[in-house]
N, C-alpha and C positions, 0 to 999 in steps of 0.2 A: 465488627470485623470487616475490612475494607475487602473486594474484589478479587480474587486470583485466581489460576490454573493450575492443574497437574497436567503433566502430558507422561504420556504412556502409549504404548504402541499393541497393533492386535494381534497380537495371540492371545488363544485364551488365556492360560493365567494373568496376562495383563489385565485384559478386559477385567475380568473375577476380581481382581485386584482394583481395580478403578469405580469398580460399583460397594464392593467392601467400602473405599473411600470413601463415595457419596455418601452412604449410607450414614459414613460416622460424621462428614461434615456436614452434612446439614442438620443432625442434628447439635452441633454446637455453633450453627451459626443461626438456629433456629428458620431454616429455610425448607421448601419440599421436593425431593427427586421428583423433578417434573415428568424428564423422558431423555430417553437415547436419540437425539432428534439429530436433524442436519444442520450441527453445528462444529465447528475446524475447531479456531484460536481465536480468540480475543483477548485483549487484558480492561479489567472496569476497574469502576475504582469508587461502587456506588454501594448504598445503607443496606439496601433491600435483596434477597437472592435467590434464585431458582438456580437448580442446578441440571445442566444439561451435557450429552455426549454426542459426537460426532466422528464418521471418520469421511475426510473428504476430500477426494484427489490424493492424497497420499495415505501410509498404512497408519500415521501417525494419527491415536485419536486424544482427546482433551477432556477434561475435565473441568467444565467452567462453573463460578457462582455470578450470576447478574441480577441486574433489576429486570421484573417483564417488561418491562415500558422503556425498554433502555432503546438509545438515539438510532442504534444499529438496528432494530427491528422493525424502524418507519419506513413507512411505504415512502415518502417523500422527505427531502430536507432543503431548506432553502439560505441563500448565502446570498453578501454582498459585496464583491469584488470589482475593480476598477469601474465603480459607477454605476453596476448594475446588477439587478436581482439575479442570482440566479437559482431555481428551482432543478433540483435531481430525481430521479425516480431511485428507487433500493430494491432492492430482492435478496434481503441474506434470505429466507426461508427456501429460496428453488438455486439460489448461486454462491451461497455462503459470503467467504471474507471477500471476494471479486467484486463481491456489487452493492459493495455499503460504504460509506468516506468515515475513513479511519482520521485521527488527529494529527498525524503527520503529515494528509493531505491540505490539513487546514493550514498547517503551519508553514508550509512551503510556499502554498499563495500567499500568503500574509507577508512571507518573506519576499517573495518574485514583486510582490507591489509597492515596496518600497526601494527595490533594486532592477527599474524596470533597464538597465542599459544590459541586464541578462539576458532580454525577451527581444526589445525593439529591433525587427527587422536582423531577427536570425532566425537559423535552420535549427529546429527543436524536434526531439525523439522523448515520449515520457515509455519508460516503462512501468509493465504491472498498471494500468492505467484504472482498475476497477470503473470508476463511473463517470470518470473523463471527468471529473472537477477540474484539476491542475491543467488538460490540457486547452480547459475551454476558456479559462481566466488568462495561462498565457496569450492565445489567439486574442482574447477583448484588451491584453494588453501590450499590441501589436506587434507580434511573431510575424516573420515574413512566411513561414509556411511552420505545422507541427503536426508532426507524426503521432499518435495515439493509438499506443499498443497495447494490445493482451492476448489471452487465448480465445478459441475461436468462439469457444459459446459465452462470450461475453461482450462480444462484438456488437450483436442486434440493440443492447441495453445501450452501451456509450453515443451508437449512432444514434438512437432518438434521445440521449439525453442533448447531443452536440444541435439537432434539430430543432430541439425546444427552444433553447438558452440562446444561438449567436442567429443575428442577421446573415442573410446572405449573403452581406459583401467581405464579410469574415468568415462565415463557414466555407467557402470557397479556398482558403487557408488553410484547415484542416482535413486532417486523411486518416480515416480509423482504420486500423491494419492489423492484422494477425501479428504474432512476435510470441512462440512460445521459446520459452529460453534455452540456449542447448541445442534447437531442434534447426527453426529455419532462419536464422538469425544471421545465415549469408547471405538470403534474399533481399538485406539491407548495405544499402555503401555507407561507410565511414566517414558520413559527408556533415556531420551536424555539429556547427557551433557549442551547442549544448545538450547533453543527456540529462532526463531529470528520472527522479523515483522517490514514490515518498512509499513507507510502511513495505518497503519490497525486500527486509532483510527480516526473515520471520521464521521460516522453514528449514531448516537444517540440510533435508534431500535437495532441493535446489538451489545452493552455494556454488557448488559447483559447474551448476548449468549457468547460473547468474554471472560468475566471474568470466566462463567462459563467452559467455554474449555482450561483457563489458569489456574485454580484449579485444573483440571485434569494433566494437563501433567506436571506441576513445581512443584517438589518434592526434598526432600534433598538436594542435590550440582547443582542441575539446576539452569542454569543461563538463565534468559529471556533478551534478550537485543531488545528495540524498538524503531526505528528511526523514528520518527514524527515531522511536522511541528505543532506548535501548533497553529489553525486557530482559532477556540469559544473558549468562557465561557465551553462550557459543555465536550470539550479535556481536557482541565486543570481538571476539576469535575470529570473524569474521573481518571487521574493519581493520584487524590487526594484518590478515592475509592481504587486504586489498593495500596497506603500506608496506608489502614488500615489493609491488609493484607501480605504487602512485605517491605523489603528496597528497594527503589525505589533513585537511584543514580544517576544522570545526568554527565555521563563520556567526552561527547564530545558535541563541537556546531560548526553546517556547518551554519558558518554567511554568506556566498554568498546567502545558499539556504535558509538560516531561517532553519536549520534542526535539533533538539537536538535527542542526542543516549543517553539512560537510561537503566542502569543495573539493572534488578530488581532480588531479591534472599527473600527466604523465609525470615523471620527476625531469626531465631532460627540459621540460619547457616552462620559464622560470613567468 
């Protein structure tokens, strides 16, 4: 049995309902109700499974089966992009999905480094930024300046990853910055070449705070590009919302990871 989720929401009878769940699926996936721990959403897609519950930042809790050893619960992970190693710290156990690299982050550098005329010497906004991967690979792959946002207790973690990873004649390029969606997202001008985001279509509750902080910042020749697995019904529902108000372009597909990258650009600007 490959990897999945339930998602359910808390109230009790849901809750009641969700550990009933557990309870039948591991035993048919011959796996053990580990614990009710701090875990959001993931999707695996691995042999071995524990099964775990979370409610985090939102009421919305999950029901996940994984491997223990899976890639999300290393303290560290290390990568090779434009030339150079770079080493992450993670913290799903104290920051959940925020502070772990999901596959769409990998697959968005992968894509930015072979399409560096997206990067070189433009104004770059990532959102959702969990552990600054994407924004530290565009920096080493010559961004004239990039914005790397999220919420605020997630900030301490990207700056010392950005510290570790770039010299200082490139981290002087980069600027980690608060950006929760919805919230303060006029503290930013509509000034950037390019918007990126990888794994930031996930949540359902915040769609609407999301589109509305991507009205604000995609303007004229702004290009949005979002690398996403597409997991529900209501992802897809989603990109559907965002082509009523964009061309919405499917440029690339990471088939290892399930991961498509999508150009989005006003419709008025061709």
């Amino acid at each position: 049995m490959s990897g999945y989720c339930i998602q359910v929401y808390s109230t009790p009878m849901h809750i009641m309902c969700a550990y009933f769940l557990s309870c039948i699926c591991s035993v048919a996936a011959d796996c053990e109700v580990k614990s009710w721990d701090n875990i959001f959403k993931m999707d695996s897609h691995v042999p071995n499974h524990v099964c775990t519950i979370k409610q985090h930042q939102t009421n919305a809790l999950t029901l996940i089966y994984r491997d223990g050893n899976d890639k999300l619960q290393k303290s560290e992970r290390t990568f090779q992009f434009a030339g150079k190693r770079i080493t992450l710290q993670q913290n799903w156990a104290d920051m959940g999905v925020a502070a772990v690299v999901w596959d769409a982050a990998i697959s968005l550098c992968e894509y930015l480094e072979g399409n560096t005329q997206l990067v070189k010497e433009k104004k770059l906004l990532e959102l959702g930024a969990g552990t600054g991967l994407v924004g530290i690979v565009v920096a080493l792959l010559g961004a004239k300046t990039i914005d790397i946002t999220e919420r605020q207790f997630v900030l301490r973690s990207i700056k010392r990853n950005v510290k570790n990873n770039l010299p200082l004649d490139v981290s002087t390029k980069v600027f980690v910055k608060e950006l929760d969606w919805g919230k303060n997202y006029q503290h930013f001008q509509p000034i950037y070449d390019v918007i990126l985001g990888a794994d930031v279509i996930y949540d359902v509750d915040t769609f609407p705070l999301l589109l509305q902080t991507i009205h604000h910042l995609v303007k004229s020749k702004t290009i949005l590009l979002l690398a996403n697995r597409i997991r529900y019904e209501r992802d897809t529902n989603f990109f559907n919302q965002l082509k009523s108000f964009y061309k919405v372009t499917l440029v690339h597909y990471d088939k290892t990871r399930d991961v498509r990258v999508y150009v989005v650009k006003i419709k008025q600007y061709k």
